[in-house]
Structure formats: C-alpha cells, structure tokens
C-alpha positions as CSV (number, residue, x, y, z in Angstrom):
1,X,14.9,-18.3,-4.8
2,X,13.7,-16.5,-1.4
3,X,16.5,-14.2,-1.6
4,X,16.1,-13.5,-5.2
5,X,12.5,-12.4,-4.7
6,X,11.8,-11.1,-2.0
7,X,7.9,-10.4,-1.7
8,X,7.8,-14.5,-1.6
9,X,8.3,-14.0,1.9
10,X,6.5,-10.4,2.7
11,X,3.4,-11.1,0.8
12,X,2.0,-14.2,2.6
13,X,3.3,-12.3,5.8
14,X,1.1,-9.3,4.4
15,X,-1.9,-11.6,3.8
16,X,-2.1,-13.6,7.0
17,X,-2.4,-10.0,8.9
18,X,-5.0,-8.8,6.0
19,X,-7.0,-11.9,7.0
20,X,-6.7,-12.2,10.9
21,X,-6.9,-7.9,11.3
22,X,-10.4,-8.4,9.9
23,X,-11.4,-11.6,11.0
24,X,-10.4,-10.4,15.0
25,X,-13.8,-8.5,14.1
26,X,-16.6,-11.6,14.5
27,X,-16.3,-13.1,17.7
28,X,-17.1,-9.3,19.2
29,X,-19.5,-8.8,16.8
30,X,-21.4,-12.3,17.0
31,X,-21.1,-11.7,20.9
32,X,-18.9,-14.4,21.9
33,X,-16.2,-12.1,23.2
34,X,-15.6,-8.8,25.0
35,X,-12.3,-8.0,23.4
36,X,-13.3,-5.1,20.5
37,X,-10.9,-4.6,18.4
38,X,-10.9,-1.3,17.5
39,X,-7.3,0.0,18.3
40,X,-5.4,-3.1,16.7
41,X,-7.5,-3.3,14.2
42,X,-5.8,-0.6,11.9
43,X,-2.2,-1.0,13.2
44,X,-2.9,-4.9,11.5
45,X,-4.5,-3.7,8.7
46,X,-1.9,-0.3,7.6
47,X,1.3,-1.6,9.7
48,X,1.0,-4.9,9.2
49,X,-1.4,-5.9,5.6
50,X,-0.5,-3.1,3.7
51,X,3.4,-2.3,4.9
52,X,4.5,-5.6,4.7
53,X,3.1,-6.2,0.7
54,X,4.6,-2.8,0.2
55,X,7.8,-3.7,1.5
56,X,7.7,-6.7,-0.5
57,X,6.9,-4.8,-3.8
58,X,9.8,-2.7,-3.3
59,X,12.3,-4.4,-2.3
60,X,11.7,-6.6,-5.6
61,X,11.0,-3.7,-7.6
62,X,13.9,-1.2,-6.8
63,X,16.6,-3.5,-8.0
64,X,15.0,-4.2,-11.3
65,X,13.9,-0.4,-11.9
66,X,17.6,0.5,-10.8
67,X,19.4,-2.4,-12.5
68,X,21.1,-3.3,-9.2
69,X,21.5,-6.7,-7.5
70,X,18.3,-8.2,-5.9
71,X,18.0,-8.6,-2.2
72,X,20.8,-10.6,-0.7
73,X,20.7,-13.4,2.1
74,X,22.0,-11.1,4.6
75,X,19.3,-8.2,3.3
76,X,16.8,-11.0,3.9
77,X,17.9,-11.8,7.6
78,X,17.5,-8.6,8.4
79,X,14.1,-8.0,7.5
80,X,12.9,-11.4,8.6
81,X,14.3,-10.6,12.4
82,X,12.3,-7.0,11.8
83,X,9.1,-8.5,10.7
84,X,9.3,-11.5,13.3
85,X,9.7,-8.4,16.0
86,X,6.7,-7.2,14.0
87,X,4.3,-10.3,14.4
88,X,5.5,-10.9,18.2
89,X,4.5,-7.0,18.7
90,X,0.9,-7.8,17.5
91,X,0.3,-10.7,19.4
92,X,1.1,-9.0,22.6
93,X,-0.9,-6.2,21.8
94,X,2.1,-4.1,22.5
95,X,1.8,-0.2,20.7
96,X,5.3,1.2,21.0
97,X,6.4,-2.2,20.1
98,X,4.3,-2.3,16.9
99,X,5.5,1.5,16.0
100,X,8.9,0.6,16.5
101,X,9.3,-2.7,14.7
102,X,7.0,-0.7,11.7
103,X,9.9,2.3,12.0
104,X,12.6,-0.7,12.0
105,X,11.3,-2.4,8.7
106,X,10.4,1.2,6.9
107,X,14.5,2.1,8.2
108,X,15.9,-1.1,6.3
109,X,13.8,-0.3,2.9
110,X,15.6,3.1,3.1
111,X,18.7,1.7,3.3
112,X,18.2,-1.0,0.7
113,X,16.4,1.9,-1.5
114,X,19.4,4.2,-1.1
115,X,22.2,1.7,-1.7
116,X,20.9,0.3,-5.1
117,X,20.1,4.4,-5.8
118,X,23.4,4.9,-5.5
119,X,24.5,2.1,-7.5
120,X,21.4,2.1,-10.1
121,X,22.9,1.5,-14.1
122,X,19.3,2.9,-14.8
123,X,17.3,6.2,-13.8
124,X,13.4,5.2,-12.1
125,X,10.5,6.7,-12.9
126,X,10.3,10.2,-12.2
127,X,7.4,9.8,-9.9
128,X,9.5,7.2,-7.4
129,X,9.9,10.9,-5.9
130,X,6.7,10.1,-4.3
131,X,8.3,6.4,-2.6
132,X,11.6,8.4,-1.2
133,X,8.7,10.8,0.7
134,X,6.8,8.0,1.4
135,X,9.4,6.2,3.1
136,X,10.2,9.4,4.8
137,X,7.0,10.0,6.2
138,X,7.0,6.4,7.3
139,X,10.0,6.6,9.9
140,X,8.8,10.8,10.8
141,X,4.8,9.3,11.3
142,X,6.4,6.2,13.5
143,X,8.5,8.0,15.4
144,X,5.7,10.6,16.2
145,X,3.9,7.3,17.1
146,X,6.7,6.0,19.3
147,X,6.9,9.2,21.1
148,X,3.3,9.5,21.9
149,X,3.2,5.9,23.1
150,X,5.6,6.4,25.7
151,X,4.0,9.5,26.9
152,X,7.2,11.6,25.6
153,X,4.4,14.1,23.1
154,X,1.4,15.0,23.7
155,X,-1.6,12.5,22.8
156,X,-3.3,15.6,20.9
157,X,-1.0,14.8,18.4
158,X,-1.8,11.5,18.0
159,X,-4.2,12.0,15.0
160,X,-1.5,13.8,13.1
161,X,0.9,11.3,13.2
162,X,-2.2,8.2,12.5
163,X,-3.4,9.7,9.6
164,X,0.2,10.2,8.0
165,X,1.4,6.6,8.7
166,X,-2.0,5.3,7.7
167,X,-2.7,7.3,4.5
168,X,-0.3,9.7,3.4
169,X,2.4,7.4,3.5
170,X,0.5,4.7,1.2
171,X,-0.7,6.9,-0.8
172,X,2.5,8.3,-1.7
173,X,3.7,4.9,-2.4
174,X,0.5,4.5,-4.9
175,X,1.4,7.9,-6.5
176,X,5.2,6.9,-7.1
177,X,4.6,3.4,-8.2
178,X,1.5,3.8,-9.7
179,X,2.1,6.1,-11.4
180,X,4.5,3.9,-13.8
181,X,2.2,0.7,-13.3
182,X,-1.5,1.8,-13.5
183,X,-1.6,3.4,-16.9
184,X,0.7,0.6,-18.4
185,X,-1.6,-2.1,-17.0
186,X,-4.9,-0.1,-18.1
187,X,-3.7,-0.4,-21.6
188,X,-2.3,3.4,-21.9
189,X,1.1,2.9,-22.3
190,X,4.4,0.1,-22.4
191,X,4.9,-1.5,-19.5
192,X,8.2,-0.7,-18.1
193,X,10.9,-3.0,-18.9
194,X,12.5,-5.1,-16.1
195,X,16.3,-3.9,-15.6
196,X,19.2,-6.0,-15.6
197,X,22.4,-5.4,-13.2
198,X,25.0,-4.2,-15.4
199,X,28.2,-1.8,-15.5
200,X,27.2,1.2,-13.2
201,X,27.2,4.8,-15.1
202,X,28.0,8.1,-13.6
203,X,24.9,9.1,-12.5
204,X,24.5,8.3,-9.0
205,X,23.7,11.7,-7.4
206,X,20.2,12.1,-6.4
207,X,20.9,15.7,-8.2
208,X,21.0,13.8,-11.3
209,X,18.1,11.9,-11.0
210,X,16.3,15.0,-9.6
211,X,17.2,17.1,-13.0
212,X,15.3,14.3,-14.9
213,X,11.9,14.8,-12.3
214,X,9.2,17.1,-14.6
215,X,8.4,20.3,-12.5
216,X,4.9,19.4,-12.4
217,X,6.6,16.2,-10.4
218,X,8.8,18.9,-7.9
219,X,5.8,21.2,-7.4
220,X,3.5,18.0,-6.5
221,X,5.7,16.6,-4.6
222,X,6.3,19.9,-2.4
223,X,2.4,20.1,-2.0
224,X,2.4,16.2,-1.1
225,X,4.2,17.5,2.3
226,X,2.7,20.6,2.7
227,X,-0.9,19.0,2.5
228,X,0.6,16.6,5.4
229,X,1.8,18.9,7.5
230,X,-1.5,20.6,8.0
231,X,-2.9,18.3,9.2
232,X,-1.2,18.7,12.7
233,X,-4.5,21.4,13.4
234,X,-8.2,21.1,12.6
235,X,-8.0,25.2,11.7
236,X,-5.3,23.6,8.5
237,X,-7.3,20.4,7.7
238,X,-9.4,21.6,5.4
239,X,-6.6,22.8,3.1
240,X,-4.9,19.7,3.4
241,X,-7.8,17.7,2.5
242,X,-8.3,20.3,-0.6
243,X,-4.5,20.3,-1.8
244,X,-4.2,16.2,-1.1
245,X,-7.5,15.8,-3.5
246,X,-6.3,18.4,-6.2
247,X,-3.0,16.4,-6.2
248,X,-4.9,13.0,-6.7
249,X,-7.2,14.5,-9.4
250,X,-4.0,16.0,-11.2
251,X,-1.8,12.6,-11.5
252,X,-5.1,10.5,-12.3
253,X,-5.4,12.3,-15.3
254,X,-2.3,13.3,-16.6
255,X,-0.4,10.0,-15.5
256,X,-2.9,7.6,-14.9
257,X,-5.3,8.4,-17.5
258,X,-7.9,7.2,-15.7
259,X,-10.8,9.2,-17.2
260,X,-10.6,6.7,-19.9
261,X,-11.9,3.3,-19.3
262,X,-9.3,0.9,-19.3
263,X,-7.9,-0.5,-23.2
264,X,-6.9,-3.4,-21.5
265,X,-10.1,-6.0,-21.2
266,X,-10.3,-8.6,-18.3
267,X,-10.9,-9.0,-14.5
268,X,-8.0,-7.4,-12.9
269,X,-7.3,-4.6,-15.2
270,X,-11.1,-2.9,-14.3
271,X,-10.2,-3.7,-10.5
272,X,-7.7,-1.5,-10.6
273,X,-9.4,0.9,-12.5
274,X,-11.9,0.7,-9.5
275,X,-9.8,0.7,-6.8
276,X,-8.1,4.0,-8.3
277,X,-11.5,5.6,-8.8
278,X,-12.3,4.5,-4.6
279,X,-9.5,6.6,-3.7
280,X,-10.4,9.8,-5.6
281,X,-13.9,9.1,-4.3
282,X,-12.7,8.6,-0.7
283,X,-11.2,11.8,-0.7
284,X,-14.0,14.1,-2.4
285,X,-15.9,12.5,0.9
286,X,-13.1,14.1,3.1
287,X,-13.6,17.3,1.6
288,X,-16.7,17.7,1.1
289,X,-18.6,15.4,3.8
290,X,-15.7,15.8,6.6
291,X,-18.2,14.5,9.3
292,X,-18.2,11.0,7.2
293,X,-14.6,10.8,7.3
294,X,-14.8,7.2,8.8
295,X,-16.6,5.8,6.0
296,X,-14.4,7.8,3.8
297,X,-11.2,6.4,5.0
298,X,-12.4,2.7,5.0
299,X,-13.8,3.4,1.6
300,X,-9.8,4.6,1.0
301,X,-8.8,1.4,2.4
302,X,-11.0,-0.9,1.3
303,X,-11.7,-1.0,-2.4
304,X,-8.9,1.7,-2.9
305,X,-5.7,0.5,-0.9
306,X,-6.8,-2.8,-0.3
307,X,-8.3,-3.9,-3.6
308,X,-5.4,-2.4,-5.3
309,X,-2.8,-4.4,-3.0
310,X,-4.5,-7.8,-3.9
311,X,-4.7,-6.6,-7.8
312,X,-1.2,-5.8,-8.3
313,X,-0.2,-8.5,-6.1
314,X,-1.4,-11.0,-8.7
315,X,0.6,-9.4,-11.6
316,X,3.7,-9.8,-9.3
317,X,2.7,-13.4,-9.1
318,X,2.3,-14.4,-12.1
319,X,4.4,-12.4,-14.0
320,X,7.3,-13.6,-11.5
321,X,6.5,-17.4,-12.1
322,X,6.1,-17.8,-15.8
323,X,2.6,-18.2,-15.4
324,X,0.4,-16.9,-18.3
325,X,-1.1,-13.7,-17.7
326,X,-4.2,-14.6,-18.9
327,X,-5.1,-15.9,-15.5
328,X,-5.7,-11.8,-14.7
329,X,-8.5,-11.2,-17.2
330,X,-10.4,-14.5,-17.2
331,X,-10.0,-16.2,-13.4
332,X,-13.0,-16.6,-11.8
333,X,-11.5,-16.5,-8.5
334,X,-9.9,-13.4,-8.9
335,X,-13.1,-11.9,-10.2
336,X,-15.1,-13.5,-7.2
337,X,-12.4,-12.1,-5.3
338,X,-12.4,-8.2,-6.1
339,X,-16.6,-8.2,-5.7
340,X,-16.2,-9.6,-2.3
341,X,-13.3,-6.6,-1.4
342,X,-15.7,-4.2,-3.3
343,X,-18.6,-5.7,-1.5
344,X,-17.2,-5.8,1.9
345,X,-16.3,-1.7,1.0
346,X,-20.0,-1.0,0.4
347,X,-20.7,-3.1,3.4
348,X,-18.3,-0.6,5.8
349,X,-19.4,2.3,4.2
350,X,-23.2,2.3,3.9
351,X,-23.2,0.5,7.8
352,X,-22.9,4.2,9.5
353,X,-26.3,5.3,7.4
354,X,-28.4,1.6,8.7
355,X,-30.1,2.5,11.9
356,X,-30.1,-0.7,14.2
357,X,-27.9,-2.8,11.7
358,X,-24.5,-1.6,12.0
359,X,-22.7,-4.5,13.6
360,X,-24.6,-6.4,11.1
361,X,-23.1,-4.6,8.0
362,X,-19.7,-4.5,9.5
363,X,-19.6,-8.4,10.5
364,X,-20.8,-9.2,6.4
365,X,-17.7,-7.0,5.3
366,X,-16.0,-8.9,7.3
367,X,-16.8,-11.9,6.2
368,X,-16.5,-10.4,2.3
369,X,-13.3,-9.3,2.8
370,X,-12.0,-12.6,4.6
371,X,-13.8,-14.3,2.2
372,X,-12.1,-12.4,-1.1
373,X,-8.8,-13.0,0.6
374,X,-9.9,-17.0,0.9
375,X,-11.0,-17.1,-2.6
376,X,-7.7,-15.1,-3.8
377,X,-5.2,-17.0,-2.2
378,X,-6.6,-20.7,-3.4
379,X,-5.9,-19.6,-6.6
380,X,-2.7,-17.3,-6.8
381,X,-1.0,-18.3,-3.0
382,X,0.3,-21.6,-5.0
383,X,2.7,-19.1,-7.4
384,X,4.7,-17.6,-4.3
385,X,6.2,-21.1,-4.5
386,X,7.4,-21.2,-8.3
387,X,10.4,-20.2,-9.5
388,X,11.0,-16.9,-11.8
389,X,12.3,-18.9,-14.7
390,X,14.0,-15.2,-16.0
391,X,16.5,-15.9,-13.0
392,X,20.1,-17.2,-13.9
C-alpha cells in the first residue's frame, strides 16, 4: 500500500518538519533559550515542509497523469535512505548536508519523472512544463547552495541561489500542477481523470509532448527562467520581480480563473482560492514595496505556499482513501485549520509594522500555525493509513 502511494510516507514526513520548523521559534521567543532560529528555520520550512509534500504529490501524481506504474519498492528505498539523510542533516544542523540530501531527493524525482515520461500511454498537462523547470531549478539552486557552503562560490551569491530554491522552484511546481488542479477544484472546469497503466503509444519524445504545449505555455515558460536568472544582481531584480508577477497575473486568469469566486461552495475550495490570491498579493508587495520583502515572502509562504500545501493535501487524502469528499466543504477542523494558517500569515506580516510587539506577533503565528497543523492532522492524519480501495 506504501509503495502504491507514495505521499503516505512523504506527507507526514512533510508535516512533522512544518510543525517542529515553526515550533523551534517559542523557546527563543518566550526566552528560555539562546538558540534563534533564524538560518534553519527556512531550510525546515522550504527544504524540508514544502519539498517533501511536493515530492510526495508527484511522485503519486506523475504515474497516474502519465498512465505508468506507481512508485515501486525499490523507488521507495531509495527515497526513504534520501529523506532519512535529510532528517539526520537537520538535526545536526549541518548546511551542505541539508543542500545535498535536498539535491539528492529533487535528483531521484527527476529520474522517476523522466522514466514514466518516457513510458507515459497518456500526454500531461501542458503546464507540467512548469514541474520539469521546477525540478531543474531545484538541483541548479542546490548545487549553487552546496557550492557556497563549502566556500567553493562566493557568499554574494548566496541570495541568488535562496530565493530560487525557496520560491521559484515552488512556485513553478504551483504553476505546472496548479494549473490543472486549481480551476478544476474551484468549480471551472472537469477534474482531470486519473490514468491507468496501459499499452504504451508512440509518443515518448519530449518533442511530442512539447508540440502539444500552447505558445502562450513556451513563451511563459522562457520568461519563468529569464525572471530567475536576474535575480543573480540587485541592478536586474526589479525586472525579475516585474516579469515573475506579470507571469502570475497571466495564468491566474487565463488558467486559473481566479477572478471569479470559486463555483465550488465549502471550506477548502475558498482556501485555495485564498491561498492563490496570497501569492499574487505577495508578489505585488515585491514589486511595488521591495523594502517589505520579508513580510512579502512570509505572506508567499504562509497563506500562499503553505495554506495551499495543507488544502490540496486533504484532497489527496480523501480522494485516495474512499472517504467522502464532503469532509472538504463542511469539516470544522479543516475550516479551524485554514483561519489559524491565514491568521498566523497576518500575524508575520503585520509584526514588522507593531513597534515594541514583534516577538509577540511572531510567537502567536507561531502558535496559529502549529496550532492549524494540530487541528488538521486530528482530523485528516488518520486517512494516510486507509487503503485506496481503486487499487487492484
């Protein structure tokens, strides 16, 4: 069952480092230690959290949108060693480690990604174009990373290579799957329909599946880079910032829709209309108010990355245990849930604009977001455990 599905195994990996890279927070903040968290902080919360429920998503999406075979026990092995290097990296505190274990597990979703491409009886959305870049800026950002840390580049490059590992490369994994998923769970469209290994068909070249891509898809795509790679000097920045936003503002309309409120009516379905919204927000704030950009980028991460994690994470749940979907529009805990990621958002962002109360407002988002996590996983946690009764 593991083997079959395997963001069983990567999401409460994903969750436990959600939890503890926040929670590291209040015993500096409430005084009772002298560690400050600041530099393992976001290596938890991007290249622990948010990697490991994105390699989990994949690598139980990719074989269903390709029709291939799902992860196999070896395949499993593999990334269990990778992410067992990962979690021994965090608790010694050990950078090149964590970068290296990060570019290890990003390495193996390649080549799971690019064997079942090669084998796929179906074509995936046009905008996985987005996910192949993704993964690529992955490996190029940890390498950067690696390089740095042992003192191989310069350290003036160390922004460059933090800002695509910790938000160009999820965001291009939000833009290539959510592309597909957001408007279908908004209520704007089918959702996609779960493929079935079958007889392979000739069209295994990435030539083929490229002649499918729209243009619009190409062009953004080629910008998507671009916009990244100037950002290695504060004279390119602001372009970068401007292309990266115009690219967001593009796809939220024509693919996501999401200038209409969602058709769809319950909890999680305005959550991720929310989160979307955070992340177009976010950015303007980049733009427009660069000297805010911390607030910005936790706003990004927050009730954008973060709140759209635990959202989709709960269709994945349910959906893959036969449990009735209705638990997304009417659950109290997942509604109790999103507010306290929302709230812990507002908490981060408005605590550089309280004079005299910014520990305060960061230990209460905090305790929101641990608190949201809490109140998720009581409910949904239990569905990791049950069976996809589609399996034969």
């Amino acid at each position: 069952m593991i083997g079959q599905d395997p963001y069983r195994f990567m999401f409460p990996v994903g969750w436990s480092l959600g939890f503890v890279g926040v929670m590291i927070w209040a015993p500096w903040l409430m005084k009772y230690s002298d560690f400050y968290p600041g530099s393992i902080h976001p290596e938890l919360m991007v290249g622990g959290f948010l990697v490991c429920y994105s390699v989990g998503f994949l690598t139980t999406a990719i074989p269903r949108f390709t029709g291939t075979q799902t992860m196999t026990k070896s395949e499993r092995s593999v990334v269990l060693l990778f992410v067992g290097i990962l979690l021994l990296s965090f608790l010694l505190k050990n950078a090149v480690a964590i970068h290296f274990s990060d570019f290890l597990i990003m390495l193996f979703v390649l080549e799971f990604a690019r064997k079942r491409f090669l084998l796929r009886t179906n074509e995936p959305p046009s905008t996985f174009l987005f996910v192949g870049i993704g993964i690529f800026l992955s490996l190029f950002s940890c390498l950067g990373l690696i390089l740095i840390d042992l003192h191989i580049l310069n350290e003036e490059y160390q922004m460059f290579f933090k800002s695509i590992f910790f938000t160009n490369f999820m965001l291009s994994l939000v833009l290539g799957i959510g592309s597909r998923l957001v408007p279908a769970l908004l209520g704007h469209q089918a959702m996609p329909t779960p493929m079935r290994p079958s007889k392979s068909i000739n069209h295994q070249s990435l030539f083929n599946f490229l002649s499918h891509v729209p243009k619009d898809i190409k062009l953004l795509s080629l910008i998507f880079v671009l916009a990244s790679m100037l950002e290695v000097s504060e004279a390119t920045i602001f372009y970068a910032r401007l292309s990266r936003l115009l690219l967001v503002l593009y796809i939220s309309i024509k693919y996501w829709r999401l200038h209409l409120l969602p058709k769809n009516k319950g909890h999680l379905y305005f959550f991720i209309w929310l989160a979307c919204w955070s992340i177009i927000v976010g950015h303007f704030l980049l733009l427009l108010h660069p000297q805010l950009r911390i607030s910005a980028l936790h706003l990004i991460y927050i009730s954008g990355f973060g709140l759209l994690t635990i959202m989709i994470s709960t269709r994945v749940s349910l959906s893959h245990s036969g449990e009735p979907l209705l638990l997304e529009k009417n659950s109290a805990c997942l509604l109790g849930s999103g507010l306290l990621i929302s709230a812990a958002a507002m908490f981060r962002f408005f605590s550089s604009f309280v004079s005299g109360h910014y520990e305060l407002f960061l230990l209460i988002a905090s305790i929101a977001w641990c608190l949201g996590l809490t109140l998720w996983i009581s409910k949904f946690g239990k569905f990791w455990l049950k069976k996809d009764p589609h399996e034969v």
